[in-house]
N, CA, C and O of each residue as an XYZ file, in Angstrom:
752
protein
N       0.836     -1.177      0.000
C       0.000      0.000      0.000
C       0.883      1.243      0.000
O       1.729      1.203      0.893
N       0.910      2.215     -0.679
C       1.466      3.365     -0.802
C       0.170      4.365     -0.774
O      -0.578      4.248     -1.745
N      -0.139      5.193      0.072
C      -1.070      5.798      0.414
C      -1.095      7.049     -0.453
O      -2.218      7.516     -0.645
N       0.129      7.797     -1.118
C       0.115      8.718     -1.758
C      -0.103      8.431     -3.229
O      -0.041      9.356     -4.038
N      -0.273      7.597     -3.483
C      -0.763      6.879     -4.841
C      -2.083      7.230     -4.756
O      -2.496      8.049     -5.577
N      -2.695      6.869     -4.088
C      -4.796      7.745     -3.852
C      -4.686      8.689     -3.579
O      -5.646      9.350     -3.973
N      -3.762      9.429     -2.891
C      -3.860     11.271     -2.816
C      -3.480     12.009     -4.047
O      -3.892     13.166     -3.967
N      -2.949     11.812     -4.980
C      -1.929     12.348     -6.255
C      -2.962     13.187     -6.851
O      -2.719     14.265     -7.394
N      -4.634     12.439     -6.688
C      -5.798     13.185     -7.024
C      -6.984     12.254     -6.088
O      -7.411     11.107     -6.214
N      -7.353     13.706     -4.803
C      -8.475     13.545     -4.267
C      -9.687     13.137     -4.872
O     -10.414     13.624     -5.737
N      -9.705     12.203     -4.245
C     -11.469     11.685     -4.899
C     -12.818     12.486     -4.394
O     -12.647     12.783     -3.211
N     -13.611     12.767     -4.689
C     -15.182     13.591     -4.254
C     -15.169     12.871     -3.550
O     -14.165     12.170     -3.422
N     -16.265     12.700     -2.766
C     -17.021     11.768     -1.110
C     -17.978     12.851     -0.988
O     -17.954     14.080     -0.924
N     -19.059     11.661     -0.976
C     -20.304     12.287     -0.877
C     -21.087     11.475      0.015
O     -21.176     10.255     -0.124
N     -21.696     12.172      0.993
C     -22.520     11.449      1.899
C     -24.016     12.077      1.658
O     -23.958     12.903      0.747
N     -25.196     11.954      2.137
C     -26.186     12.624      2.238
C     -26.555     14.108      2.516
O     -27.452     14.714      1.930
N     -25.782     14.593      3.444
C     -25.715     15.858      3.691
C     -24.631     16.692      3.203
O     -24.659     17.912      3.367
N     -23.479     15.974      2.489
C     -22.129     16.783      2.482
C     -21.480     15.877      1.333
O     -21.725     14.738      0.935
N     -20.345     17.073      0.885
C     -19.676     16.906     -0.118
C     -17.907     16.883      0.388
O     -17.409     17.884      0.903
N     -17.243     15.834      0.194
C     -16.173     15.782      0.485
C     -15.210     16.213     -0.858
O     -15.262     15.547     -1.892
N     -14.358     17.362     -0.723
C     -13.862     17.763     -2.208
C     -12.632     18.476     -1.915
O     -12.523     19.217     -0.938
N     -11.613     18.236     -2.839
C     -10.529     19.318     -3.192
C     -10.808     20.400     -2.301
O     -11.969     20.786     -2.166
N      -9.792     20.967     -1.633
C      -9.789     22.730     -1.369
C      -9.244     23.377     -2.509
O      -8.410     22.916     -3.288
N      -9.742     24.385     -2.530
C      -9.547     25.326     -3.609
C      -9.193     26.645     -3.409
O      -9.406     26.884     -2.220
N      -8.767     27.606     -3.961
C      -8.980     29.075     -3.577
C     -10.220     29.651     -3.483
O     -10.481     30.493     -2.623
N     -10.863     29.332     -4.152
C     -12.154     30.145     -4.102
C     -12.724     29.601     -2.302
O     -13.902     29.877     -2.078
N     -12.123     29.046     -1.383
C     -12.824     28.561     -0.300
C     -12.062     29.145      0.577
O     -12.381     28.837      1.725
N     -10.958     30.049      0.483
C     -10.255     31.464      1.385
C     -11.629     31.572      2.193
O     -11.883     30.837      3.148
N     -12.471     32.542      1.726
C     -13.224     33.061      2.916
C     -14.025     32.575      3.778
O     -14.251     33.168      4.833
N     -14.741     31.092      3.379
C     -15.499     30.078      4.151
C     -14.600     29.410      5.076
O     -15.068     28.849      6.066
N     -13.314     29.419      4.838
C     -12.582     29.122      5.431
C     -11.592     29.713      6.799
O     -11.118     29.176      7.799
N     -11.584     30.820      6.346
C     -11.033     31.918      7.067
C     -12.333     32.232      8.164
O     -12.151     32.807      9.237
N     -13.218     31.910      7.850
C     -14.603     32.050      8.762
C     -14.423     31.424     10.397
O     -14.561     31.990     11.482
N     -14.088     30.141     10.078
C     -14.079     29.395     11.151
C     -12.679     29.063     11.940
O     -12.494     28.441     12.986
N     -11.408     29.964     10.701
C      -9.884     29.155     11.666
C      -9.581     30.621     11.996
O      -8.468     30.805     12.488
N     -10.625     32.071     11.759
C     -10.450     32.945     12.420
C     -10.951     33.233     14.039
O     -10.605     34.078     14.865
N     -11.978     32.062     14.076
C     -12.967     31.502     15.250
C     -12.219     30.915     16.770
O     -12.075     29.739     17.104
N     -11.775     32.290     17.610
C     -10.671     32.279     18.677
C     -11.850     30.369     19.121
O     -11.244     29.391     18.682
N     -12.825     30.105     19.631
C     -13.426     28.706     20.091
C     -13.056     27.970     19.250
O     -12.396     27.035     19.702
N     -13.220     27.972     17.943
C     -12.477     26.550     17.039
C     -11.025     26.880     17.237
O     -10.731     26.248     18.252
N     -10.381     27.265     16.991
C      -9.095     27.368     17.295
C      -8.523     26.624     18.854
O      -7.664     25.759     19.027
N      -9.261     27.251     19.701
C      -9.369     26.733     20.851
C      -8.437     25.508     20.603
O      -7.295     25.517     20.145
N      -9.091     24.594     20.959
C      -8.138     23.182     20.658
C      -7.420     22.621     19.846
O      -6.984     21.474     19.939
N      -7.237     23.413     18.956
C      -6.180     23.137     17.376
C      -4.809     23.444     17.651
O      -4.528     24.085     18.664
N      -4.009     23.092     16.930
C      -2.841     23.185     17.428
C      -2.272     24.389     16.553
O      -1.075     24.289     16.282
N      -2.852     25.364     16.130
C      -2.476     26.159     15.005
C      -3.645     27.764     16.290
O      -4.462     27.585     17.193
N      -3.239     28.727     15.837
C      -4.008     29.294     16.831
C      -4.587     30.092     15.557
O      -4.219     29.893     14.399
N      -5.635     31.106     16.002
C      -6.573     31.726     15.518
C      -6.221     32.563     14.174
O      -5.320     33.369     14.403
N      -6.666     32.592     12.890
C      -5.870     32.917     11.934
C      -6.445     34.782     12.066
O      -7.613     35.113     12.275
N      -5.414     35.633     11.901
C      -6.058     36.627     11.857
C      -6.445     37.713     11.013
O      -6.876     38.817     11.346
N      -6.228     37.243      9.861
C      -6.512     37.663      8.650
C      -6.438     36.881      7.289
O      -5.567     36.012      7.318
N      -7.043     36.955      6.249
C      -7.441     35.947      4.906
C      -6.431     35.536      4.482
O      -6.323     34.363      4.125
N      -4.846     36.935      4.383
C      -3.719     36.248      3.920
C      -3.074     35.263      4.837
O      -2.315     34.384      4.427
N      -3.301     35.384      5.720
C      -2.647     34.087      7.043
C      -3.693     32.469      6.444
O      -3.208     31.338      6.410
N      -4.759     32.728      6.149
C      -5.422     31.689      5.759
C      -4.718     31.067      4.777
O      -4.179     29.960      4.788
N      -4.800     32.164      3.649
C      -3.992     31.616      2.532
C      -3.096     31.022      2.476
O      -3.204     29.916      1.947
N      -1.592     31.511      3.058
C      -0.608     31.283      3.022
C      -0.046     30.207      3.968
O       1.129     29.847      3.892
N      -0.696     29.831      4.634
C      -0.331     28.978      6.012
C      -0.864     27.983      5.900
O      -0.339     27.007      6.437
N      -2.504     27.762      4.936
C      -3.559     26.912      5.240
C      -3.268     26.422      3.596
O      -2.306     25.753      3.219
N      -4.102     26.821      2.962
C      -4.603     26.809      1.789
C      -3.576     26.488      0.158
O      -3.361     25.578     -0.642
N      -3.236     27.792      0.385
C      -1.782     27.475     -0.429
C      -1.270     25.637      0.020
O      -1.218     24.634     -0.692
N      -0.997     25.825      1.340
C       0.051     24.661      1.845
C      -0.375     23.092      0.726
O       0.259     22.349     -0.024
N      -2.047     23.245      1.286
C      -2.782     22.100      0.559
C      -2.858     21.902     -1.081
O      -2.700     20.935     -1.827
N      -3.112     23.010     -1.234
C      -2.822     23.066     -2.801
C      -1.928     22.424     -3.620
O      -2.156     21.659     -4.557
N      -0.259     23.047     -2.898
C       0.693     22.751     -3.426
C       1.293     21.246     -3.286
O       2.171     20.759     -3.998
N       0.403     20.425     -1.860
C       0.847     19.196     -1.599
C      -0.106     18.351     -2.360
O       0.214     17.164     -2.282
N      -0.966     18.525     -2.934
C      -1.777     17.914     -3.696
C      -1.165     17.505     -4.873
O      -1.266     16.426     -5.458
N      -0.369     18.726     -5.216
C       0.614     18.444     -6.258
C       1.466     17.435     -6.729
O       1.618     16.984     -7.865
N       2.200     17.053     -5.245
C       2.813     15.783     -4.793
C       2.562     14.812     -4.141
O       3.314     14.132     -3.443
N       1.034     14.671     -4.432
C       0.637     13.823     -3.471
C       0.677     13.765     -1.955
O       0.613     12.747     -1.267
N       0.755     14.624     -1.675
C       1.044     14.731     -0.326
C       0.376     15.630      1.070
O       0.705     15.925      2.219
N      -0.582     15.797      0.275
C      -1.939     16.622      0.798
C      -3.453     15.798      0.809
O      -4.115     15.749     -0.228
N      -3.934     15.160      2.076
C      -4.717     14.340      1.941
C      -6.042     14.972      3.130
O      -6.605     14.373      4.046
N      -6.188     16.257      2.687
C      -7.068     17.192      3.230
C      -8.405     17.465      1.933
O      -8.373     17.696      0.724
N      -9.402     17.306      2.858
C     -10.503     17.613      2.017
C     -11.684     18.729      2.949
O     -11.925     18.761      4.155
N     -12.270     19.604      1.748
C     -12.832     20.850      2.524
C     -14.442     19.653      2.565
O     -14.632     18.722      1.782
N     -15.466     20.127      3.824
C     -16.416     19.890      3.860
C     -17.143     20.583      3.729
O     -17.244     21.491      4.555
N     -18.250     20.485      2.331
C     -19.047     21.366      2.049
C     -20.497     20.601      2.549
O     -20.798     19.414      2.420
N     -21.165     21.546      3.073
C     -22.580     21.448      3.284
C     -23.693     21.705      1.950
O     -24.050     22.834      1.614
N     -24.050     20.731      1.431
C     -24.695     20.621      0.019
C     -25.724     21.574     -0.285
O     -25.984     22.139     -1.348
N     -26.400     21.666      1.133
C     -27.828     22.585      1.368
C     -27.292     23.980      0.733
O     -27.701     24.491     -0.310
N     -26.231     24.507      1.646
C     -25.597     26.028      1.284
C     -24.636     25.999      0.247
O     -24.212     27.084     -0.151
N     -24.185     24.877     -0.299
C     -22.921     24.792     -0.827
C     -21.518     25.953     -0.306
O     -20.752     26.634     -0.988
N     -21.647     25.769      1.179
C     -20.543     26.436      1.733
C     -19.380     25.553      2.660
O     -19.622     24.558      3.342
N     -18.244     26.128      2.498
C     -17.439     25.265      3.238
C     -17.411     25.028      4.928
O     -16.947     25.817      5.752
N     -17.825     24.164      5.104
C     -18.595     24.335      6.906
C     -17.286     23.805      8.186
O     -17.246     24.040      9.393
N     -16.263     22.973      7.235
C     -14.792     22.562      7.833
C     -14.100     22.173      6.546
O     -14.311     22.406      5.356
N     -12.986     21.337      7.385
C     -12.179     20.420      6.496
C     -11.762     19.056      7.310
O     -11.904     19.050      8.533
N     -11.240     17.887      6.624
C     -10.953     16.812      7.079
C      -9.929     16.564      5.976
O      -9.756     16.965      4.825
N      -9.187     15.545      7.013
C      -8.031     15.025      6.603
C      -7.364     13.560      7.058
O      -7.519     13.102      8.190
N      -6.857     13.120      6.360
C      -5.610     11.996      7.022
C      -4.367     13.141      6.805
O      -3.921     13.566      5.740
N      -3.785     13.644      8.831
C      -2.910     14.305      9.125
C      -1.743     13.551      8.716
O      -0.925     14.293      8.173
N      -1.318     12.163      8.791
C      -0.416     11.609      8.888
C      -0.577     10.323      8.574
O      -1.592      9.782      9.015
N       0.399      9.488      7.716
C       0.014      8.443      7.629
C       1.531      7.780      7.736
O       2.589      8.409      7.718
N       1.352      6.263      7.857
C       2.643      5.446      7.356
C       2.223      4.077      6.550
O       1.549      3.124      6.943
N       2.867      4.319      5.267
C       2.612      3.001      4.579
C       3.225      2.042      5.110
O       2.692      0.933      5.118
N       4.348      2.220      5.614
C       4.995      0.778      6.405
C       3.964     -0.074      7.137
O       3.900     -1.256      6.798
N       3.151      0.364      8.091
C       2.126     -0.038      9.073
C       0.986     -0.083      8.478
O       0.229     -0.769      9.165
N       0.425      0.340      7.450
C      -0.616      0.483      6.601
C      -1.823      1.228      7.629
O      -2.832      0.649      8.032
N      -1.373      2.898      7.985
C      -2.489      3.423      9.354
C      -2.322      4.554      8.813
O      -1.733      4.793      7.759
N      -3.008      5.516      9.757
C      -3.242      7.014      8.817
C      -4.042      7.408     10.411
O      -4.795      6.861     11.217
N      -3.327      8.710     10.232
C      -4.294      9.513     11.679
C      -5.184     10.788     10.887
O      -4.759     11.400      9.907
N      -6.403     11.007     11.501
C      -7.602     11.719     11.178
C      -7.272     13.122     11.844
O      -6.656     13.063     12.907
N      -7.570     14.241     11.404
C      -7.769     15.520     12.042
C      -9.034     16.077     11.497
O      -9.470     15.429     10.545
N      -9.571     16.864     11.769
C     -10.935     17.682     11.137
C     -11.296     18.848     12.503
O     -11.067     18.909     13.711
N     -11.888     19.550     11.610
C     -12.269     21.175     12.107
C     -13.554     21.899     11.330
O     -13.568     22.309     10.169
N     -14.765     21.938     12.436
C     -15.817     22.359     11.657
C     -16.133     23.884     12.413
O     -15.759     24.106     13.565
N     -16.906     24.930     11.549
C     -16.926     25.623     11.787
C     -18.089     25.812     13.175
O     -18.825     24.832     13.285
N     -18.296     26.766     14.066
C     -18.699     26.629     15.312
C     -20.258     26.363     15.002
O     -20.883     25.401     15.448
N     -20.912     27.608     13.968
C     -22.339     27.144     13.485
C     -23.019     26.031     13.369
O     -24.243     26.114     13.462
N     -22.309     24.542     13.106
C     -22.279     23.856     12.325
C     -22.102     22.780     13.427
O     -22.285     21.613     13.080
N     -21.817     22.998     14.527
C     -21.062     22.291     15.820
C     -22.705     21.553     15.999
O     -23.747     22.139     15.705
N     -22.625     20.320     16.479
C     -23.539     19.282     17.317
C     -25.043     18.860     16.400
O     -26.060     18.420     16.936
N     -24.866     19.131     14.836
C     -25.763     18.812     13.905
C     -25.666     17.323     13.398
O     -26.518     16.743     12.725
N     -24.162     16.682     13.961
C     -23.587     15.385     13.407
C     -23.089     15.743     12.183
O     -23.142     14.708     11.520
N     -22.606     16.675     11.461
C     -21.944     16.954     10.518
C     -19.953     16.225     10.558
O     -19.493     15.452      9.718
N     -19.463     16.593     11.336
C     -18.388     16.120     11.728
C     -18.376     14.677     11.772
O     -17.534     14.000     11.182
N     -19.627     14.057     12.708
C     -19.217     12.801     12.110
C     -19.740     11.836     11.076
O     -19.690     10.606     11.078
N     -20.461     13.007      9.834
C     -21.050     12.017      8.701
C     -19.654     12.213      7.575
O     -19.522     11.634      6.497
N     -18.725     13.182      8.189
C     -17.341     13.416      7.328
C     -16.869     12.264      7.834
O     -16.867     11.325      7.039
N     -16.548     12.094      8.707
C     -15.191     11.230      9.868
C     -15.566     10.279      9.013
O     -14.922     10.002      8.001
N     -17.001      9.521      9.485
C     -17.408      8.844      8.758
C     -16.801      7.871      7.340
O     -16.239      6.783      7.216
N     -17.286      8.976      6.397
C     -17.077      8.703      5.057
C     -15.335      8.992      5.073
O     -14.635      8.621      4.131
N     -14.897      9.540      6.005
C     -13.452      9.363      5.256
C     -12.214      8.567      5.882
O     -11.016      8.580      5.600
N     -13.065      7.768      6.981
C     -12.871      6.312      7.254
C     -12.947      5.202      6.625
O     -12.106      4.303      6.610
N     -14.238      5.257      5.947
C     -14.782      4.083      4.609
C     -13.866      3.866      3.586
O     -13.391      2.811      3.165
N     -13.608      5.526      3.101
C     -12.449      5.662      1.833
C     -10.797      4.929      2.526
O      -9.974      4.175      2.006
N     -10.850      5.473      3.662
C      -9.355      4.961      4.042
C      -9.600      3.325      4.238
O      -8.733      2.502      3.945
N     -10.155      3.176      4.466
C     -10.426      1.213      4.537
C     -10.954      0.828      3.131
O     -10.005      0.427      2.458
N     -12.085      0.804      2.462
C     -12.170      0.674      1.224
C     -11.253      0.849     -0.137
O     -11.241      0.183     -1.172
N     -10.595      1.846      0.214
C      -9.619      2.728     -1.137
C      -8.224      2.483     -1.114
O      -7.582      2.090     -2.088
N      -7.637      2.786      0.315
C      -6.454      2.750      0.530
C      -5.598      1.648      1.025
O      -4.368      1.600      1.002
N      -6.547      0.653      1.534
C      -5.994     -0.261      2.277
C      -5.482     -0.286      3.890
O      -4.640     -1.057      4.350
N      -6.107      0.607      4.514
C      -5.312      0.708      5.461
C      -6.425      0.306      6.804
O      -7.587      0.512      7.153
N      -5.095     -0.454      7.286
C      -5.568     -0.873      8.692
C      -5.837     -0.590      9.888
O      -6.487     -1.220     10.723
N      -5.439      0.151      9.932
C      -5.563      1.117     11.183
C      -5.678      2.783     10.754
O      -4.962      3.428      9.988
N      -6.690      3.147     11.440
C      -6.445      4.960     11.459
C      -7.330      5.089     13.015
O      -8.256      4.575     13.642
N      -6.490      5.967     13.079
C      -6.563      6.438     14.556
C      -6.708      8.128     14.851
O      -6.322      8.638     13.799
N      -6.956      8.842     15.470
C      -7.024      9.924     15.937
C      -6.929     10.508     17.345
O      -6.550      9.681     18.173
N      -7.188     11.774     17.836
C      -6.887     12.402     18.991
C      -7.039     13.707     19.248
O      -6.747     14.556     18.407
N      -7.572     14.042     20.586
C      -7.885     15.263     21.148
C      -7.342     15.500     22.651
O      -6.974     14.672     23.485
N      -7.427     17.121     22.724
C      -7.175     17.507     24.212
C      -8.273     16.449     24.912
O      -9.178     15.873     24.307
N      -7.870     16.307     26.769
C      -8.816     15.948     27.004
C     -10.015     16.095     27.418
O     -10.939     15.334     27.705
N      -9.744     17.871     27.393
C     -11.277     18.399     27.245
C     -12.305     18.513     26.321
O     -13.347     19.167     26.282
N     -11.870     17.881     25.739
C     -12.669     18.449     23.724
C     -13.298     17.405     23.706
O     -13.141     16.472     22.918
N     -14.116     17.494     24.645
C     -15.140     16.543     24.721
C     -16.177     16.110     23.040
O     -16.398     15.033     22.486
N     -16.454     17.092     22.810
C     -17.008     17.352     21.419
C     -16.435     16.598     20.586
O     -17.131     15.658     20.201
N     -15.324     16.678     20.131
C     -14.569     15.509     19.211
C     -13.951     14.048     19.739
O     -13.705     13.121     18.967
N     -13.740     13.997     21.184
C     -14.193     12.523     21.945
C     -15.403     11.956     21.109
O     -15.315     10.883     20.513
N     -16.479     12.697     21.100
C     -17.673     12.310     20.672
C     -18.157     11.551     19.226
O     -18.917     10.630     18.928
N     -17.185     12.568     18.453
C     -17.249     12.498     17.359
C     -16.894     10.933     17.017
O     -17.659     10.167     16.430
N     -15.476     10.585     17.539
C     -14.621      9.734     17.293
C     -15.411      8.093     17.888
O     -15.289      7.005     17.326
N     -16.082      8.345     18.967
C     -16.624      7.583     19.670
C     -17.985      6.989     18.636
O     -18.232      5.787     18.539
N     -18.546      7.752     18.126
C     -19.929      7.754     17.470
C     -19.246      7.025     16.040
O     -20.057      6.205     15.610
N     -18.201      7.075     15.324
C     -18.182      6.437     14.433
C     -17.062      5.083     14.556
O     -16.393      4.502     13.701
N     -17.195      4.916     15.880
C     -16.622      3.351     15.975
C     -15.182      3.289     16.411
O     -14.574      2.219     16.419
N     -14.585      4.525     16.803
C     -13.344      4.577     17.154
C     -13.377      3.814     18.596
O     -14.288      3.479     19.353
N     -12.238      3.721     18.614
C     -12.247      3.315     20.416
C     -11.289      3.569     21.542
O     -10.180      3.035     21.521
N     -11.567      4.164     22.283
C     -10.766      4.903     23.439
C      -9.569      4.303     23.746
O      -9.831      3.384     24.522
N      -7.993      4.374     23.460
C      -7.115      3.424     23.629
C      -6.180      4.025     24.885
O      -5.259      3.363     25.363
N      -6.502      5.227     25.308
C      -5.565      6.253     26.319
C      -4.937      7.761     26.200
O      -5.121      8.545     25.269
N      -4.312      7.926     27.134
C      -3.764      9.517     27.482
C      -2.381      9.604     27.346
O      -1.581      9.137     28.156
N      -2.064     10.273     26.200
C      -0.784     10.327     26.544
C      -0.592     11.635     27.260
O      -1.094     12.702     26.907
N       0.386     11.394     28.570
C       0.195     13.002     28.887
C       1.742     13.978     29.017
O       2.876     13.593     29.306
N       1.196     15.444     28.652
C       1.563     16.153     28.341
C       2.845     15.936     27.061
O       3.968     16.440     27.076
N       2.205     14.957     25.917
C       3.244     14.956     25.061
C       3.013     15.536     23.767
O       3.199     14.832     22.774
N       2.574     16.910     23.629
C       2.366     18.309     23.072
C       2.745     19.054     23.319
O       2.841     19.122     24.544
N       3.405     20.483     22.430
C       3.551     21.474     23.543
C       2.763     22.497     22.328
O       3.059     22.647     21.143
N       1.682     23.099     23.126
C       0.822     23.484     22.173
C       0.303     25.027     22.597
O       0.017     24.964     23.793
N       0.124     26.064     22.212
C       0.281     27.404     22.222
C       0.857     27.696     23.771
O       0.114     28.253     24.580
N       2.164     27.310     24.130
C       2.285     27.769     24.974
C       2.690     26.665     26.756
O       3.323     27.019     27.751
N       2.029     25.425     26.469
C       2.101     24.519     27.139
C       1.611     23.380     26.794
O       1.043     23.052     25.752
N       1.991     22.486     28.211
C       2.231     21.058     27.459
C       0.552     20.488     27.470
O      -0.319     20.868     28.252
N       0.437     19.705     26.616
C      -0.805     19.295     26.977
C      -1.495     17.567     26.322
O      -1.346     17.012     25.233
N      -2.154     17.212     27.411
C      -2.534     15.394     27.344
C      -3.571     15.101     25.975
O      -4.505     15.829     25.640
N      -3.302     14.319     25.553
C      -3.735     13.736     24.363
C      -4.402     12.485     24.564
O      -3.859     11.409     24.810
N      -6.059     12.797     24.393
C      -7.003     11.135     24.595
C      -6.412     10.551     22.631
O      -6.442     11.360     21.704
N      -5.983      9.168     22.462
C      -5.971      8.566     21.576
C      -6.906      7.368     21.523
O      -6.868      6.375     22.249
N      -7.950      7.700     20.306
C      -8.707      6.590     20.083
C      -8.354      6.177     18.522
O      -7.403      6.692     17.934
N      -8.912      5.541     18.129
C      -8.438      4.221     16.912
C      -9.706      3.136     16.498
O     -10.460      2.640     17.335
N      -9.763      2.914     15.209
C     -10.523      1.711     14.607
C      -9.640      0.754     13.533
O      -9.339      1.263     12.453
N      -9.436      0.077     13.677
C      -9.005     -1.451     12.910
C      -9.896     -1.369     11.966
O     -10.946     -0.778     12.217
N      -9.689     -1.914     10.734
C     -10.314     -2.345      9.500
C     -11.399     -3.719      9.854
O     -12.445     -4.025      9.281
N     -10.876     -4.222     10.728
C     -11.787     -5.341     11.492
C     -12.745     -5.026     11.383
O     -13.606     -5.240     10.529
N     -12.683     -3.945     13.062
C     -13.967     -3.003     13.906
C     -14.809     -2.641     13.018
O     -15.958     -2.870     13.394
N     -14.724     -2.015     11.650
C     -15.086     -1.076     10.623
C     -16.308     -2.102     10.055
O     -17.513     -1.860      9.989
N     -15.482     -3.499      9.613
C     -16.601     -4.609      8.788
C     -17.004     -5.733     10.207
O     -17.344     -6.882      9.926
N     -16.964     -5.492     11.033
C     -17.706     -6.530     12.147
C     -18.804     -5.523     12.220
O     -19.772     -5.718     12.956
């Protein structure tokens, strides 16, 4: 399995409510909406963006250009109803050696406790087990972020522990809940 072989060109993902797609430029300002959002930021490891060119250049651009090389495996989540960008999701990290991939995602605050977040997680779990081959993907939050505990929990992940204080994240150190699903878990 070589995982950047399926990223070289993002596939659509489409669930019922949402569109999993390429970021683009034209998604600067839907975007800049929510990573300007001091509460979403909150728990991200990137802090509050404070203007469109910080979006650009830090965020957007970055993805663009790794797409290029395969190496950008971030997708914006559009809400079909508005056709607006409401987050993004990603496999942050992966290793083909182990055949696993870790999840990140960020939805905008509006948009928070509709189950949107996890009809993405969702579908871009399926693709990583269906598409890519991979056996493991796993993810992680502060351990207050209860909200994305949730998320992770609701689509079959499973609570594996704390690592603590092995972050050092705007400023200090901070504990990390790690949960995880097997390709097993996924088809049992």
């Amino acid at each position: 399995m070589v995982i950047e072989k399926f990223l070289s060109e993002i596939p659509l993902l489409e669930t019922e409510r949402l569109l999993l797609r390429k970021i683009t430029l034209d998604d600067v300002d839907d975007i800049f909406e929510f990573s300007s959002d001091v509460e979403v930021a909150h728990h991200m490891t990137w802090e509050a963006n404070r203007n469109k060119e910080e979006t650009l250049n830090n965020f957007v651009n970055v993805v663009i250009e790794g797409y290029k090389r395969g190496q950008s495996a971030d997708w914006a989540i559009v809400h079909k109803e508005s056709n607006k960008v409401i987050g993004t999701c990603a496999f942050v990290d992966w290793s083909n050696q182990h055949s696993k991939a870790e999840v990140g995602y960020v939805l905008n605050k509006n948009y928070w406790r509709y189950g949107f977040a996890t009809e993405a997680l969702r579908e871009l779990i399926k693709f990583g087990f269906e598409c890519t081959g991979l056996n493991r993907i796993e993810g992680g939050c502060d351990t207050d972020n209860i909200g994305s505990e949730n998320v992770m929990l609701k689509v079959g992940m499973k609570f594996e522990g704390t690592l603590r204080k092995n972050e050092f994240i705007k400023g200090e150190f901070r504990d990390t809940k790690i949960f995880a699903i097997l390709k097993e878990d996924f088809y049992s």
